[in-house]
N, C-alpha and C positions, 0 to 999 in steps of 0.2 A: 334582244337588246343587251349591250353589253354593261359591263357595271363594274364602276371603278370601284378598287379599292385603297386606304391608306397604308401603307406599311411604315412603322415605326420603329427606333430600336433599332437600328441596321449598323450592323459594324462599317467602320470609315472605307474595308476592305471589299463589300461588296460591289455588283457592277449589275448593271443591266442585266446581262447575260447570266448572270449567277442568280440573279433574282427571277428572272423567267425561266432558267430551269427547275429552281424549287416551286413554283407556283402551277410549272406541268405537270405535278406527280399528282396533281389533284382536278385537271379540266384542260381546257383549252386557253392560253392565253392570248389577247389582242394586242396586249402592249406593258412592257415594263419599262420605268424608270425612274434610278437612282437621281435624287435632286443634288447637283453640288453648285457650289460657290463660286459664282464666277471667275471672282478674283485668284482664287485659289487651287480652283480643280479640283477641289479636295468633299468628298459625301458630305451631305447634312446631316445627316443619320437619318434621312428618310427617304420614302420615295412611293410611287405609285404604280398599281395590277390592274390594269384592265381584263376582265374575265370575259368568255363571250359570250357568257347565259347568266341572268339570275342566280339560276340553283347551282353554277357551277361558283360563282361569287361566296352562295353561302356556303358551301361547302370547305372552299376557301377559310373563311373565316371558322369555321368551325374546328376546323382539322389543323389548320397551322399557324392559330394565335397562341401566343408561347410558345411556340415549335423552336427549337436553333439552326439558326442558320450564319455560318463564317463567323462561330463561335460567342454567339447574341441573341439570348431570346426576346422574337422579335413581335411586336402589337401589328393583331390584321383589325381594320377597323373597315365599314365601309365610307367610303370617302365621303365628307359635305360639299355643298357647292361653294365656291370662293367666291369671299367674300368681297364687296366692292370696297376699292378706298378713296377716299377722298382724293383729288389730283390737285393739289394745291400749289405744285410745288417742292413742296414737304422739305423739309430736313433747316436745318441749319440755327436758325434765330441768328445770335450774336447782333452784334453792331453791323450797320451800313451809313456810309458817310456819304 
């Protein structure tokens, strides 16, 4: 079973690609990806590793939390599951007339 992980701390510079290569030098990866801004294209500073073992997740974590990568050291955490949010709507208040 594979097993995600968070990564945090990510320079605005990184990419997919650069994040799945450093996360090779330590297992096999299933999938990386840098999260950006819709509106903008531009990193969040985070993103997510899919490992595709357990032991290779912790390993992961073990071995390149704090590590630098594209000049940032960067937080491996293992990832929670997301959370639900309310679908209300959301956003705005102000007046309606």
């Amino acid at each position: 079973m594979a097993t995600k992980l968070f990564i945090g701390s990510l320079a605005w510079t990184t990419t997919d690609d650069s994040l799945r290569d450093f996360f090779a030098t330590v297992g096999t990866v299933s999938s990386a990806n840098v999260i950006v801004d819709r509106d903008t294209n531009r990193s969040k500073g985070f993103g997510f590793v899919e490992m595709s073992s357990d032991e290779e997740a912790k390993k992961a974590i073990d071995e390149l939390n704090g590590k630098e990568l594209d000049g940032r050291a960067i937080v491996v955490n293992e990832a929670r599951p997301r959370e639900e949010r309310p679908r209300d709507g959301g956003g705005g208040g102000g007046n309606r007339y």
